[in-house]
C-alpha positions as CSV (number, residue, x, y, z in Angstrom):
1,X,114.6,81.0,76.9
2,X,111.4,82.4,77.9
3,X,110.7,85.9,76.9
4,X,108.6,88.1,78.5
5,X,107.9,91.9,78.7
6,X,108.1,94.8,81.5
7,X,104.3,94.9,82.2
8,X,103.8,98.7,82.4
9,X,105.2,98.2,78.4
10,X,102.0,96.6,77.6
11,X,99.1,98.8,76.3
12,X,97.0,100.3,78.9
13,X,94.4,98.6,80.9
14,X,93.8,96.6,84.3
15,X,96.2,94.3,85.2
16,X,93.4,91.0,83.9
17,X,94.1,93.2,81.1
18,X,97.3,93.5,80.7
19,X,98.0,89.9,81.4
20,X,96.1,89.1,78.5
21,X,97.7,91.7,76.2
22,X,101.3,90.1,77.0
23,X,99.6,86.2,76.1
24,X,98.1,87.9,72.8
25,X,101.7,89.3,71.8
26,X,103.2,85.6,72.2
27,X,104.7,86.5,75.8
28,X,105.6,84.1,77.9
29,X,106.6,85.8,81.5
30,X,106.6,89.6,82.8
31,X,108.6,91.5,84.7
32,X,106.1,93.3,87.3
33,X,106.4,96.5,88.9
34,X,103.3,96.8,91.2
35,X,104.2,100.9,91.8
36,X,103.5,101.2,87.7
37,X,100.3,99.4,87.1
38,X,98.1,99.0,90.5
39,X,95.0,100.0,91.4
40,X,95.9,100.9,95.0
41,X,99.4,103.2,96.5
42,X,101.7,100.5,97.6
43,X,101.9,101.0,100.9
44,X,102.9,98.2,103.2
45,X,99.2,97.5,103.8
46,X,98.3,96.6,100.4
47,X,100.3,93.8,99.8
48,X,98.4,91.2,101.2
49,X,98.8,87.4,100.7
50,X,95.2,87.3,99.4
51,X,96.2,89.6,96.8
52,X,99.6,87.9,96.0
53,X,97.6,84.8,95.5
54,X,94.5,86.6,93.6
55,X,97.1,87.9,91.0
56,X,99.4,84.4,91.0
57,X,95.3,82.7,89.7
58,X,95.2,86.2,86.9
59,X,98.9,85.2,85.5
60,X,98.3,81.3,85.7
61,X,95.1,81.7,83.2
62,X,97.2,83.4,80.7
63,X,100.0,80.6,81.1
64,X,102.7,84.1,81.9
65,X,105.1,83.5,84.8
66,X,106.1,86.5,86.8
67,X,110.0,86.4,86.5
68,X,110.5,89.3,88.6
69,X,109.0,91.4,91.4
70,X,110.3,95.0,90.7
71,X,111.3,96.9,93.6
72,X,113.5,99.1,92.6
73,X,114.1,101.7,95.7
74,X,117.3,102.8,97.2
75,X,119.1,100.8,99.9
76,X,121.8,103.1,99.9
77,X,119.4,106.0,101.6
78,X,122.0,108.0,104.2
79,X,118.9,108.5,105.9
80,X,118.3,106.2,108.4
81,X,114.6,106.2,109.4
82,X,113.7,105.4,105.7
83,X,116.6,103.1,104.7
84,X,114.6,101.2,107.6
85,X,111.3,101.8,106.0
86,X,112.7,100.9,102.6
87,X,113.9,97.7,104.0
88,X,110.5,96.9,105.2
89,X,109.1,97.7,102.0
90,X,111.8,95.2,100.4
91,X,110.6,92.3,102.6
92,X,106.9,93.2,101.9
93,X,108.0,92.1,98.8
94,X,109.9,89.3,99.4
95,X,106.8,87.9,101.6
96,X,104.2,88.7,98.5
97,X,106.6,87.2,96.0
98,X,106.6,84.1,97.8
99,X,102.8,84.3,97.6
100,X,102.6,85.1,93.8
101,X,105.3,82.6,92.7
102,X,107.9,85.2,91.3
103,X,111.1,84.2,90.2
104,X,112.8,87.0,91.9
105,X,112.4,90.7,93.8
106,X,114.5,92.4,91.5
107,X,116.1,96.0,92.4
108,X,119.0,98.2,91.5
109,X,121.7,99.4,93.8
110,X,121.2,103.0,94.5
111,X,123.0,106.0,95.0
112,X,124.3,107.2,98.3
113,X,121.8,110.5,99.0
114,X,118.5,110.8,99.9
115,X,117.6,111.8,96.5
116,X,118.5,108.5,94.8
117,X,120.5,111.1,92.6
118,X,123.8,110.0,90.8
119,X,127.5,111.5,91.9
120,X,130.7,111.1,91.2
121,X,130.9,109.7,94.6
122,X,128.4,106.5,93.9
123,X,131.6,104.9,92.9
124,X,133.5,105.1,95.8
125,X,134.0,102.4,98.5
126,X,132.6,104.5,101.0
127,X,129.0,104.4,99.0
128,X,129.5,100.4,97.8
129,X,129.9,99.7,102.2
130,X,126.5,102.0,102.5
131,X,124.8,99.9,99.8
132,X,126.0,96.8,101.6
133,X,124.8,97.5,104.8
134,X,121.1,98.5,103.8
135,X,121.0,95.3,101.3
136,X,122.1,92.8,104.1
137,X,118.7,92.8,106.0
138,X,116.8,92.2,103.4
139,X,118.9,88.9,101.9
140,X,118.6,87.8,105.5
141,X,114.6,87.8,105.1
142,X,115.2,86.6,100.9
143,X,117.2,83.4,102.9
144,X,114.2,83.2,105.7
145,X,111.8,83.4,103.2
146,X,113.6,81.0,100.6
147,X,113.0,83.9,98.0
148,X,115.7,85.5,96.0
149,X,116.5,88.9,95.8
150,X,118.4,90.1,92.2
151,X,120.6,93.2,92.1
152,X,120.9,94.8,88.4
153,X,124.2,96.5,88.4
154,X,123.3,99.8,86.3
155,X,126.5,102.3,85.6
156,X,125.1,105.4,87.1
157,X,124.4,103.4,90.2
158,X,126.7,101.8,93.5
159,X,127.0,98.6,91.6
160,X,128.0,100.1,88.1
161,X,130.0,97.1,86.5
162,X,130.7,93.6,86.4
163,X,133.6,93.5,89.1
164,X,131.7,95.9,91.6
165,X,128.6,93.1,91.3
166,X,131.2,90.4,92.0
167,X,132.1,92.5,95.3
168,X,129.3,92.3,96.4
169,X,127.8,89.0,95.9
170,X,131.2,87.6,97.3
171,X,130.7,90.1,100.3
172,X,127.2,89.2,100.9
173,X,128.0,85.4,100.3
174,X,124.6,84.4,100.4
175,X,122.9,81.8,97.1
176,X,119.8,84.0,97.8
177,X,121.7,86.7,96.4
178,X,121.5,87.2,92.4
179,X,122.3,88.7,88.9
180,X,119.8,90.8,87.1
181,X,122.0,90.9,83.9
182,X,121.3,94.4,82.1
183,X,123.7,94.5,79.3
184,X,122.9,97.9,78.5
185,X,122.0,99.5,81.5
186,X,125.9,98.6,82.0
187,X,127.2,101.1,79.1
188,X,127.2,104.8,79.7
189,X,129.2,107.7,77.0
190,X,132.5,106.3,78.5
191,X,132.4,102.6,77.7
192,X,129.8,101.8,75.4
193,X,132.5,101.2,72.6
194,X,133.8,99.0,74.9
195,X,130.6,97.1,75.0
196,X,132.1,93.5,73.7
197,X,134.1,93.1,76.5
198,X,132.5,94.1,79.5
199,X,129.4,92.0,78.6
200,X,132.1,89.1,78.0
201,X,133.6,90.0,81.5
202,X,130.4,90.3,82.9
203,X,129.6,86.4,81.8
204,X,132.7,85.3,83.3
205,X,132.5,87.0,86.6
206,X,128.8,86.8,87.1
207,X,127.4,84.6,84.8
208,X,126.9,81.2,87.7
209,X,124.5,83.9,89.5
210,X,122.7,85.5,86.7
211,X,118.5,85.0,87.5
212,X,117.5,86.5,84.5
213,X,118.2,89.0,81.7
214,X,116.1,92.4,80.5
215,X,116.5,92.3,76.8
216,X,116.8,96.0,75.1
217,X,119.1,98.1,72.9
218,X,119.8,101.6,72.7
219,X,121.2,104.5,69.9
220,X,123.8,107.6,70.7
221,X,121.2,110.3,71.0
222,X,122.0,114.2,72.1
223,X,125.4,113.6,73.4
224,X,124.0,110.5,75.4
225,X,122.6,106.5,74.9
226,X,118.8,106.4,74.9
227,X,117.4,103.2,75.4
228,X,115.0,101.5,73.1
229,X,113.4,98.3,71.9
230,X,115.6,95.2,71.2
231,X,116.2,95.5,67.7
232,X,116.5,99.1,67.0
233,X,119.6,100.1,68.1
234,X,123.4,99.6,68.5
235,X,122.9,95.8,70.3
236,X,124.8,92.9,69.0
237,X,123.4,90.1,71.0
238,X,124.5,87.1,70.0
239,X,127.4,86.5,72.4
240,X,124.9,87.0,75.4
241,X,121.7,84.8,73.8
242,X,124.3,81.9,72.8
243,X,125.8,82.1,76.2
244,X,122.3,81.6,78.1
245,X,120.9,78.8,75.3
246,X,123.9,77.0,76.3
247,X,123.8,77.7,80.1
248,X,120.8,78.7,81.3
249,X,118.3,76.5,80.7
250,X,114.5,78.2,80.2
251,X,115.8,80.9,81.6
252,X,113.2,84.4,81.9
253,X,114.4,87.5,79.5
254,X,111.9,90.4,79.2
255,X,111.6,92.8,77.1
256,X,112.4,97.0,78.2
257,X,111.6,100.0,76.7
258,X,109.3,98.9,73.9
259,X,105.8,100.4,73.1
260,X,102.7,98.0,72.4
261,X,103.5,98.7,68.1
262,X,106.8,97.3,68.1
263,X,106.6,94.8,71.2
264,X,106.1,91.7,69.0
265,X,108.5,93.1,66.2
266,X,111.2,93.2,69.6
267,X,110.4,89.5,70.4
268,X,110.6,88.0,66.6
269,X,113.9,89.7,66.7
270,X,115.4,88.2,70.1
271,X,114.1,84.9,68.5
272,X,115.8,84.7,65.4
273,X,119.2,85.2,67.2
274,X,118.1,82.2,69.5
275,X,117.5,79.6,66.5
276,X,121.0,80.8,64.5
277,X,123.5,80.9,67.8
């Protein structure tokens, strides 16, 4: 396994900076969300092949791959001047990720308002058709591109557990369609008790198309989970980490919700489950 950290995670700086910070803490890939560290707005403009290449050179010299893309908009937008505009941003992506070398363009699955707002009615079939039909496009340019895009099924969101992901995946029916796999971003005050066996149902329905992982834990706070750093929570992980030592060979895991003080303490942790599972 090769563990990284969300790049906006790292202590402040430039993005030569940052790169270095994440080699310094023993990191070995990132998970890059342009929107959160760049120097420039994002627009379509900006992301130039030149750049894509400039940035794959900064990453190279600190020996850090970039294991995912982050593009995280909604594809579920009712709207449909900017669902189009949306896509377009999506295969911006896809075209500078193939550029900077990234493992995937990774996003999340939306709700189904302009607002990107949760509702009882993201988990309807109505809303899963409306997420279907904005992500098609853009696996069609992930396939022309040979890039892969990564959905993270999040329980707030259209794609909220493990059998809505494998609906869609089977619907889409395309290999350049995959798994960001979230454990915690699956649990919500309903299920988290639950948590054993929907991460164990979530291996055995998604676990051929799972890209990568994002590693973090979370405590019951204020009625509600917060999420924190791997480590200091609720998390038992050593069904999930024995699971991807035994089938997913070098595969990418970064790190969420830490702070630059306990980044390294997160990673020592994630790495002594590793040698005893």
């Amino acid at each position: 396994m090769q563990i990284g950290i969300r790049f906006h995670d790292l202590k402040e700086g430039s993005i030569e900076e940052r790169a270095a910070f994440a080699a310094d803490q023993g990191f070995k890939c990132v998970h890059l969300a342009l929107s959160k560290v760049a120097p420039y707005k994002m627009t379509l403009p900006e992301l130039t092949p030149g750049w894509a290449m400039y940035l794959s050179k900064v990453f190279k010299k600190e020996q850090l791959d970039v294991a995912v893309l982050g593009c995280y908009l909604n594809l579920a937008n009712p709207d449909e001047a900017e669902l189009r505009h949306t896509q377009e941003v999506y295969k911006a992506h896809l075209r500078f990720a193939a550029f900077l070398g990234a493992g995937v363009v990774g996003t999340e699955t939306g709700a189904p308002n302009r607002e990107y707002k949760y509702v009882p009615e993201c988990r309807s079939d109505a809303a899963f058709d409306t997420f279907l039909h904005g992500l098609e496009p853009v696996v069609k340019c992930a396939e022309s591109m040979g890039q892969i895009i990564a959905i993270e099924p999040v329980a707030k969101h259209i794609i909220y557990s493990p059998k809505r992901a494998r609906q869609a995946l089977d619907a889409i029916a395309s290999p350049n369609l995959q798994i960001i796999f979230d454990p915690v971003n699956m649990l919500d005050m309903d299920n988290y008790q639950q948590r054993d066996e929907i991460f164990a149902e979530a291996i055995d329905l998604l676990g051929k198309d799972i890209a990568m992982i994002h590693l973090k834990d979370f405590v019951v706070e204020n009625n509600g989970l917060k999420s924190v750093g791997a480590g200091f929570g609720e998390m038992n992980y050593d069904a999930i980490l024995s699971y991807a030592k035994a089938n997913k060979p070098y595969i990418h895991a970064t790190l969420e919700d830490t702070v630059p003080a306990n980044a390294v303490a997160a990673r020592e942790h994630i790495e002594s489950i590793l040698k005893r599972v």
